[in-house]
C-alpha positions in Angstrom: -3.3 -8.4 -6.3 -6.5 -9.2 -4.8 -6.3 -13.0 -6.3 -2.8 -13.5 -4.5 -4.3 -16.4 -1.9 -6.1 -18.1 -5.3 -2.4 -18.2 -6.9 -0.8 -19.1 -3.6 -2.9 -22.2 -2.8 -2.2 -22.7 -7.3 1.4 -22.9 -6.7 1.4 -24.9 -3.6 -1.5 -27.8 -4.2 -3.3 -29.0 -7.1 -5.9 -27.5 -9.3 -8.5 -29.5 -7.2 -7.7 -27.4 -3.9 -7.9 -24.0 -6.2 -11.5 -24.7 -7.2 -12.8 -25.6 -3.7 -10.9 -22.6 -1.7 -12.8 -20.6 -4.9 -16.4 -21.8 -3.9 -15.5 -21.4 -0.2 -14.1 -17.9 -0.3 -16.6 -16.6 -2.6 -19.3 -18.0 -0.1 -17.4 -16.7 2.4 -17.5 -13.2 1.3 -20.9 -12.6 0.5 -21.4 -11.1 3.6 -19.8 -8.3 2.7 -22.8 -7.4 0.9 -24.1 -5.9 3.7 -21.1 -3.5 4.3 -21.0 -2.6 0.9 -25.1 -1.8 1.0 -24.6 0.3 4.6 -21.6 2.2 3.4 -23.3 3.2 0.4 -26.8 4.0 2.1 -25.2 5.8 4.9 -22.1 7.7 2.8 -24.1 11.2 2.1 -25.2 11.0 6.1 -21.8 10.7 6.8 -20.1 13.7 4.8 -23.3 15.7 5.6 -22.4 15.5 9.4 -18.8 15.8 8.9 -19.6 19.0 7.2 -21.8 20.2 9.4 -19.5 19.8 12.5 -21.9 17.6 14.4 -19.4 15.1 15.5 -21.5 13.4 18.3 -23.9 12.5 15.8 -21.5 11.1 13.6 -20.5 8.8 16.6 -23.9 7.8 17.4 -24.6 6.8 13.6 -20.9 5.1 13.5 -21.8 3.0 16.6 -25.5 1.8 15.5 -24.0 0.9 11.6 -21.6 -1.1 13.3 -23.9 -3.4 15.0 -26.2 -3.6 12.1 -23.2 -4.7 10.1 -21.6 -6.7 12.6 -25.2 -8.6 13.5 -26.1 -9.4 10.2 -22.5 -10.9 9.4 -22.7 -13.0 13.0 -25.8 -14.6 11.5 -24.9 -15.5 8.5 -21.3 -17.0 10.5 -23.3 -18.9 12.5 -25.7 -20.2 9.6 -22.9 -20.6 7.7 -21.1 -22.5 11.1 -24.1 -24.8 11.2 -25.1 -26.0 7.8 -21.0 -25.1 6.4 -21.4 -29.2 5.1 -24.9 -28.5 3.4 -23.4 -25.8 1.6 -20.3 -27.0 0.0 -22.4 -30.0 -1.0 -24.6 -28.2 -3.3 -21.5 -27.7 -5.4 -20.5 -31.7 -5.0 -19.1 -34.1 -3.2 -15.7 -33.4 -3.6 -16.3 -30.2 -2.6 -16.9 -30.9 1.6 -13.4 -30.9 1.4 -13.6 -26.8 1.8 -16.1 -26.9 5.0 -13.0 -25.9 7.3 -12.4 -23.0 4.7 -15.6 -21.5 4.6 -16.1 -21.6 8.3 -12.6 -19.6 8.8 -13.7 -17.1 5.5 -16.9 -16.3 6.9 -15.4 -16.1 10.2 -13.0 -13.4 9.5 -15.5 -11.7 7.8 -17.1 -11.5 10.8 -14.1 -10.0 12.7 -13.9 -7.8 9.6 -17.2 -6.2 10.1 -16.8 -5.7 13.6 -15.3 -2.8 12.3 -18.0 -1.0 10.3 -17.7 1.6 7.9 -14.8 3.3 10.2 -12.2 3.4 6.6 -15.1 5.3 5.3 -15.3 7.4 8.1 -11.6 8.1 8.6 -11.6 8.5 4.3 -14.4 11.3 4.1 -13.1 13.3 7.5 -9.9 14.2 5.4 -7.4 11.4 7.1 -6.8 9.3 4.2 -3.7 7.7 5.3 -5.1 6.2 8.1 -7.1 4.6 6.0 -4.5 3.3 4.4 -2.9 1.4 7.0 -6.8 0.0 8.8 -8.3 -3.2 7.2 -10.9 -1.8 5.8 -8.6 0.3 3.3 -10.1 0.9 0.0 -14.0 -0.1 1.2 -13.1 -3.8 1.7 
């Protein structure tokens, strides 16, 4: 399931279009390395606080992961917005096609981040089904 816009852009275009929307979303998605690196540094902090009942805290440390994750994506969107032709090019020629695609990848990743580590949050404080239903379901 997680391959579904990969098979999509395979039924609708050619094998060509495939390959570049694969360089440009996997480009794209390495910012999420720095969500993935925050949620798991700052997990244990979380439950701790949870558990402990201190819920201001929990707040506080919510809001300031947030910008850390959110400023370190909006950098790499704006590198990424800025040398997007320098980038694909490494890969070849043919592959400047996929500019537009990694600008818009990277820039919902962005928008994703804006987010945090709030599925986490909501996951850990024992209200699992509204992680379900926010983006962030199943640690993005």
């Amino acid at each position: 399931m997680t391959k579904v816009d990969v098979f999509m852009i395979g039924y609708f275009l050619t094998g060509k279009w495939v390959g570049i929307y694969n360089i440009a979303i996997r480009i794209g998605t390495l910012s999420m390395i720095v969500l993935v690196a925050v949620r798991t540094v700052f997990s244990p902090v979380i439950s701790r606080l949870f558990h402990d009942k201190n819920m201001k805290e929990l707040e506080n440390l919510n809001k300031t992961i947030t910008k850390w994750i959110f400023s370190a994506n909006l950098v790499l969107f704006f590198m990424v917005l800025i040398f997007n032709t320098e980038i694909m090019k490494i890969f070849g020629d043919e592959f400047l096609a996929g500019s537009l695609a990694l600008i818009m990848v990277t820039g919902a990743q962005t928008i994703r981040s804006s987010i945090g580590a709030s599925g986490l949050i909501i996951m850990m404080t024992g209200h699992s089904f509204y992680d379900f239903i926010t983006p962030d379901a199943c640690g993005g």
